[in-house]
C-alpha positions in Angstrom: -16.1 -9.6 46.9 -17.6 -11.0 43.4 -18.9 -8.5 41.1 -22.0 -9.4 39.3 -22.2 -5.9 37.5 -22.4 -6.2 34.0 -18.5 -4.3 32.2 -19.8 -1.7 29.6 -18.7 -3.7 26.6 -21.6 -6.4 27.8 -24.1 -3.7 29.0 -23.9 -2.0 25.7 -24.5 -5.2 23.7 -27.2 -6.4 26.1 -29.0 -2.7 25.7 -28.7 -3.6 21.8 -30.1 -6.5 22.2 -33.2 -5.5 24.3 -33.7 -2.3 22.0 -34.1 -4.6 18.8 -36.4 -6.8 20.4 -38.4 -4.1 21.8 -38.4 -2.1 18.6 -38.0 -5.0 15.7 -38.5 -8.1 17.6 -42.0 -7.3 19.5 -44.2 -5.9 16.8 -44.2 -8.6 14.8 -44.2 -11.8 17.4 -47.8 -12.1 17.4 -48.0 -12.3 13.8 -46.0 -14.8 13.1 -46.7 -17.2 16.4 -50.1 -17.1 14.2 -49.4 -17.7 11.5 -46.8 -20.4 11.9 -44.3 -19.1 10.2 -40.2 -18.7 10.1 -39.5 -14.9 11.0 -37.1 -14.7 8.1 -36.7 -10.7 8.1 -36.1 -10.9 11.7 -32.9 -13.3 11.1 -31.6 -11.7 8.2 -30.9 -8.5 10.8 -30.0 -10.7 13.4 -27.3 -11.6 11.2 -26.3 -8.3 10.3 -25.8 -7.3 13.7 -23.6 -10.3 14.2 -25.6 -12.1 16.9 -24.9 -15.5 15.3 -21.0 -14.7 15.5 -21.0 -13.3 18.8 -18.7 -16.7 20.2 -16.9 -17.5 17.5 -13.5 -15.8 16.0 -13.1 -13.1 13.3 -10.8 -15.0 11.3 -14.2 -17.5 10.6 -16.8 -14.5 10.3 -17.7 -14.1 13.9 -17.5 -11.4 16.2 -14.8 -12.5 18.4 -17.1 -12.5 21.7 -17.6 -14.9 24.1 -20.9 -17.5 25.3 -21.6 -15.3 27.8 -22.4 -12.3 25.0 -24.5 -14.6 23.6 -26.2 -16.0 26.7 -26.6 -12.2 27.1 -28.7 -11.3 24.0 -30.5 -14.4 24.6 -32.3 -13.3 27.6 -33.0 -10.2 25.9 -34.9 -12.0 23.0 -36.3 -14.2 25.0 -38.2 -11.5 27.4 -40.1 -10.7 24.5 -39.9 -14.0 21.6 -38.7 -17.1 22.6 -39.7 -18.6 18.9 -36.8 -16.1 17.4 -34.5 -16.4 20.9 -34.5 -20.0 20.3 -33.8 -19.9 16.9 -30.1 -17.8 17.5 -29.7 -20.5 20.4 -30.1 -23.6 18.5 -28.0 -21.6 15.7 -25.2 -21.1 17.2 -25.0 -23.7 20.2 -26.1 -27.0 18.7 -25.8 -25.7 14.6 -22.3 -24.1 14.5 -21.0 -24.8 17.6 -20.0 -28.2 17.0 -18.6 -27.6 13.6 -16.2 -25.1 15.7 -15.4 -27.4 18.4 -14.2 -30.6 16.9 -14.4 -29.8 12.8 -11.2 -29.4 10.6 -9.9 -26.3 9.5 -11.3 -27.2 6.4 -14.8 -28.0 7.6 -14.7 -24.5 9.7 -14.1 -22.3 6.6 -16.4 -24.3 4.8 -19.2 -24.0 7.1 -18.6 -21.1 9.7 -18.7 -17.9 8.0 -22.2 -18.6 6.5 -23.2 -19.5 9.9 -21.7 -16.8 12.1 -23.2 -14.3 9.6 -26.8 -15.5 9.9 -26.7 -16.2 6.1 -27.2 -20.2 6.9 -28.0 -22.0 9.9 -27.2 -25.3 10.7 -29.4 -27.7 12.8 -28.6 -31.1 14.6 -29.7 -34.0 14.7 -29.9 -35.9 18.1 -33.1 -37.3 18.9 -34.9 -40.2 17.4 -38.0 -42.1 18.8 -36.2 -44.2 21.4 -33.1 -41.8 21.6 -32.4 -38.6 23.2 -31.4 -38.4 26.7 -30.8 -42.2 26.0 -28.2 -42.9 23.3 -28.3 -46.4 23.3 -31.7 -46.0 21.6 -29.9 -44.9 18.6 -30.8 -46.5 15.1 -30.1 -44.0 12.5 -26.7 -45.6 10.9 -23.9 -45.0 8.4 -21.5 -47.0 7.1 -18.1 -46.5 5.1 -18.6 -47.2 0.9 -16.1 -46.3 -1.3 -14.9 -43.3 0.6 -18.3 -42.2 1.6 -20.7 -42.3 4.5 -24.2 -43.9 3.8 -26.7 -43.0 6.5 -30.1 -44.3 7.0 -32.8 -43.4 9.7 -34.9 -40.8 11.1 -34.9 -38.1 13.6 -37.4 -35.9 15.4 -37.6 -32.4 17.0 -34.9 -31.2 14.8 -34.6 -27.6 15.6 -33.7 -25.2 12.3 -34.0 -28.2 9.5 -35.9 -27.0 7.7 -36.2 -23.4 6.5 -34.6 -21.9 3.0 -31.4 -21.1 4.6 -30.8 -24.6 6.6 -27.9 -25.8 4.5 -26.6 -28.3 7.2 -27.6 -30.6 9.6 -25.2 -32.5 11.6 -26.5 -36.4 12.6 -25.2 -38.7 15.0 -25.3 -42.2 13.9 -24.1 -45.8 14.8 -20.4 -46.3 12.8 -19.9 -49.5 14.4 -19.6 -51.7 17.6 -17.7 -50.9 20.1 -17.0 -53.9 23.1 -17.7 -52.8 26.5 -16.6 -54.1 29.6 -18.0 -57.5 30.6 -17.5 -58.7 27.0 -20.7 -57.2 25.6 -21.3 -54.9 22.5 -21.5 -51.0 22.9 -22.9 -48.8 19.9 -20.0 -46.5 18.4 -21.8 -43.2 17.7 -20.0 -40.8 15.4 -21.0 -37.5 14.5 -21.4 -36.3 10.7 -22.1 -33.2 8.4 -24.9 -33.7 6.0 -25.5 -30.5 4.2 -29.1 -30.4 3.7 -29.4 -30.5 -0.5 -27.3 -34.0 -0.3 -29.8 -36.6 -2.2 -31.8 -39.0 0.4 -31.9 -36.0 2.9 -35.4 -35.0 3.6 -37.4 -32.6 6.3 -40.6 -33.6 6.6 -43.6 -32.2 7.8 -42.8 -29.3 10.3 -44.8 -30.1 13.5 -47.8 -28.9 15.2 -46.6 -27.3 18.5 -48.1 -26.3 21.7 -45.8 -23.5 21.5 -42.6 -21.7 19.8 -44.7 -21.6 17.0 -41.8 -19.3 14.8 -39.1 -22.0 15.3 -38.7 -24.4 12.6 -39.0 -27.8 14.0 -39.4 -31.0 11.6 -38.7 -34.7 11.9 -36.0 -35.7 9.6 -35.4 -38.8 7.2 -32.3 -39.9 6.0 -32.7 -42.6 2.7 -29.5 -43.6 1.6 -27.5 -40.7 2.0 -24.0 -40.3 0.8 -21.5 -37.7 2.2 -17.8 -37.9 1.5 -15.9 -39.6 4.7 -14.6 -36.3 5.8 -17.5 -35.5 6.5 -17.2 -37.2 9.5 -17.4 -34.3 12.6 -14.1 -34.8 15.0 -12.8 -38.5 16.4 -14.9 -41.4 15.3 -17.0 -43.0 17.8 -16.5 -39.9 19.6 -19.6 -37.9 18.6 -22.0 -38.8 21.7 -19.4 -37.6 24.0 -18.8 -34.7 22.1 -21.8 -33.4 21.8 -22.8 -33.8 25.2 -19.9 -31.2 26.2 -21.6 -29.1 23.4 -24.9 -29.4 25.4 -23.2 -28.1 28.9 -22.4 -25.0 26.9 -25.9 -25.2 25.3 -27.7 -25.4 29.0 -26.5 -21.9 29.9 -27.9 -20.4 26.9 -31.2 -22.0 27.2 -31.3 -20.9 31.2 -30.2 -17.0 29.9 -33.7 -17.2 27.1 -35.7 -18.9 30.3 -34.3 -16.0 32.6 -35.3 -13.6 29.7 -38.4 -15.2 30.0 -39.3 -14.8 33.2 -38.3 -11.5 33.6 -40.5 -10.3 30.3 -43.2 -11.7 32.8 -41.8 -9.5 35.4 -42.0 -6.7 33.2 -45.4 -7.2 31.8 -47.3 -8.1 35.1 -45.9 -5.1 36.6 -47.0 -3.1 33.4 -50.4 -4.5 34.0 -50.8 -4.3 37.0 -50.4 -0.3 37.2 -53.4 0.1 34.9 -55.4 -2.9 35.3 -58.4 -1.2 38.1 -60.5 -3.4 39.6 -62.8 -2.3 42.6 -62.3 0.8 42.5 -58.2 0.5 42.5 -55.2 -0.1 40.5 -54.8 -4.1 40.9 -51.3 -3.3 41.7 -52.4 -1.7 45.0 -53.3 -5.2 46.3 -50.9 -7.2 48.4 -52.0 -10.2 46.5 -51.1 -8.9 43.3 -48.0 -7.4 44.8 -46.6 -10.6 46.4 -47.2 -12.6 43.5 -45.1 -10.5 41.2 -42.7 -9.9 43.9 -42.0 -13.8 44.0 -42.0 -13.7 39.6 -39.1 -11.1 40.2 -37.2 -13.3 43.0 -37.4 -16.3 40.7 -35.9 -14.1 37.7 -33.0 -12.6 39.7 -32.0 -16.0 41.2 -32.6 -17.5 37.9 -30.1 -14.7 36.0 -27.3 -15.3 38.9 -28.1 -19.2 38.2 -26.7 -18.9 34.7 -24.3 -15.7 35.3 -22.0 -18.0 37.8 -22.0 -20.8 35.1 -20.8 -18.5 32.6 -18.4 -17.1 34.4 -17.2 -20.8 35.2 -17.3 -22.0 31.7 -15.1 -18.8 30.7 -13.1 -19.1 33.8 -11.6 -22.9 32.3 -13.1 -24.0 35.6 -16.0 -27.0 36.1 -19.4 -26.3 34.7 -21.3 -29.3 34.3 -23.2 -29.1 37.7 -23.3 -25.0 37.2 -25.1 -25.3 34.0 -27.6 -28.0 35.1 -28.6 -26.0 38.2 -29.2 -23.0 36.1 -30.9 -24.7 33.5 -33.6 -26.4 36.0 -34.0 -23.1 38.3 -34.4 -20.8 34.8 -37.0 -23.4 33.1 -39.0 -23.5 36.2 -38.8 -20.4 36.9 -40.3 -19.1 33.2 -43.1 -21.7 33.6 -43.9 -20.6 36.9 -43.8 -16.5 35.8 -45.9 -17.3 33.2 -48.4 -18.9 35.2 -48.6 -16.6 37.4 -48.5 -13.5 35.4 -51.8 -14.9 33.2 -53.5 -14.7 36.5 -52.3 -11.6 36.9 -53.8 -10.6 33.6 -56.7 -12.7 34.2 -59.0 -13.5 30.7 -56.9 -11.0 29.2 -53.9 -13.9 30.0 -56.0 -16.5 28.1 -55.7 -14.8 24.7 -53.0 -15.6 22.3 -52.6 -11.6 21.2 -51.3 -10.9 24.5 -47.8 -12.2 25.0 -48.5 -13.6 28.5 -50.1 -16.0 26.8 -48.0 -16.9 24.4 -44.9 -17.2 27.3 -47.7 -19.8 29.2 -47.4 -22.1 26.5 -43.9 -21.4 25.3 -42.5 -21.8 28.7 -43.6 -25.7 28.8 -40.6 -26.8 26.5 -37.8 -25.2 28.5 -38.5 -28.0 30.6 -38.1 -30.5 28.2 -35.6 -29.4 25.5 -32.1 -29.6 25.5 -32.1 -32.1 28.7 -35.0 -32.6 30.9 -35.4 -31.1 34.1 -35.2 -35.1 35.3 -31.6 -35.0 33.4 -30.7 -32.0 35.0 -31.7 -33.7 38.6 -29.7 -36.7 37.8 -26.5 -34.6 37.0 -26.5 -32.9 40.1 -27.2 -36.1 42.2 -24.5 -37.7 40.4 -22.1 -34.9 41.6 -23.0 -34.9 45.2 -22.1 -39.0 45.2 -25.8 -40.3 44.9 
């Protein structure tokens, strides 16, 4: 019979976890979704507790853990902040990550220990204009010159590029021309480490968000820059692929910080809902308050075994792809939907940016979007059953 419970080595570190963001986390969200701005004190102890390490080995700073400790303080960051959960996410999945997976011993001493100790976060950059989900759309470019990359072209929605501790950024870019079957061209997309002081690198403008206001995100331009050719992240012309097995990990961390979502609208409604009076009654007496939360809480649980089972795959050495995709779609949903529902619940009180209902209503949008849409994820699971 499976066991779902939690062994005490990951129930302590998820009990951390939920006390710092209760205690540290919490009290200064608001603030800072205000105000626009990078939680920097609220990293610098992330990376003292070793959150940013949690995957990676000790003999490159980390903390010798696994993704599923990770995916585990996620969704307790993510109840109360998804600015700073996404942050550790994008960290560690699509910043370090990579470097881990397919860099060079050299490139993993270089880079990691920064990383894994929260001193220096890395960012990636995927998405263009025409490219995302699409990698064909690709234009960004580098070529080979006397031993050195030259890139040129843009990206957008680059999380973590831009703060004072981004020192890397890894791009994909066209190397070449690969020929496909039926005689016609293919793009070769490599992968490469820019560190972010290289000459010609530049972060522009950080955006204007609906939500995850604390997260760094800036469109990125890239003017003639030159990195040395081993700079170039694992097997060239191999860096699409590669970093799409990055993002299968990287969908059952974002479904763990949309679970911890969800349930921190769980948590709140029912809060609420034992004070709130209305007619003479607490709302929470009302079947139509109490149904409405109970189906917030159904989507949470399923949404938390969603991305438990994937984990437990990943770990396992067995088949995720399909795992992750299913949990990614059911958690994203399932935040959206618990924070709709829990600013009716709150009613006006829901439609004010001080109270973190609301700031979960327009947070919640982008884990629809980011890190593969939930059309992607449909498409991935279609493709698996033959369609």
């Amino acid at each position: 019979m499976p066991d779902f419970e939690l062994s005490e080595d990951y129930q302590d570190l998820s009990d951390t976890v939920r006390e710092f963001a209760d205690e540290v986390v919490a009290p200064v969200s608001a603030r800072h979704d205000e105000e626009r701005s990078f939680p920097y004190e609220v990293v610098k102890q992330m990376g003292e507790m070793g959150l940013f390490g949690l995957p990676f080995p000790e003999e490159y700073g980390g903390m010798g853990g696994d993704y599923f400790a990770l995916s585990l303080a996620l969704e307790q960051l993510g109840r109360v902040d998804q600015s700073v959960a996404i942050t550790l996410e994008a960290g560690v999945s699509l910043g370090a990550m990579p470097v881990y997976r397919f860099g060079t011993e050299d490139q993993k001493q270089q880079w990691l220990p920064d990383l894994a100790a929260g001193k220096a976060i890395a960012g990636f950059g995927l998405t263009e204009s025409e490219a995302g989900s699409d990698a064909s759309g690709t234009k960004t470019t580098a070529r080979l010159e006397d031993g050195h990359w030259v890139i040129n072209g843009s990206k957008e929605f680059i999380t973590n590029s831009g703060t004072d501790i981004t020192r890397l950024v890894t791009v994909t870019a066209v190397t070449g021309q690969n020929e496909a079957p039926g005689g016609e061209a293919k793009k070769e997309i490599s992968t490469i480490l820019v560190p972010t002081d290289t000459p010609g690198f530049r972060a522009e403008k950080a955006y204007n968000k609906v939500g995850w206001n604390a997260s760094d995100t800036h469109p990125l331009t890239l003017s003639d820059v030159r990195v040395p050719e081993a700079n170039l992240l694992g097997q060239r012309g191999r860096g699409y692929a590669n970093f799409l097995s990055v993002l299968d990990e990287g969908r059952i961390a974002i479904a763990a910080l949309a679970t911890g979502a969800a349930q921190g609208c769980v948590d709140l409604s029912v809060k609420y809902a034992k004070e709130r009076q209305a007619f003479g009654h607490k709302i929470g007496e009302y079947q139509a308050i109490q149904f409405k939360i109970a189906r917030m809480q159904a989507r949470a649980h399923t949404a938390r075994l969603a991305y438990y089972d994937a984990a437990a795959r990943m770990l396992a050495g067995k088949p995720f792809k399909t795992q992750a995709a299913i949990a990614k779609m059911v958690a994203g949903e399932a935040a959206m939907d618990n924070s709709r529902d829990a600013t009716q619940v709150f009613g006006g009180y829901g439609f004010m940016n001080e109270f973190t209902v609301a700031r979960h209503y327009r947070d919640s949008k982008i884990l629809e979007v980011g890190e593969g849409t939930t059309e992607v994820q449909l498409m991935l699971i279609a493709r698996e059953l033959g369609l």
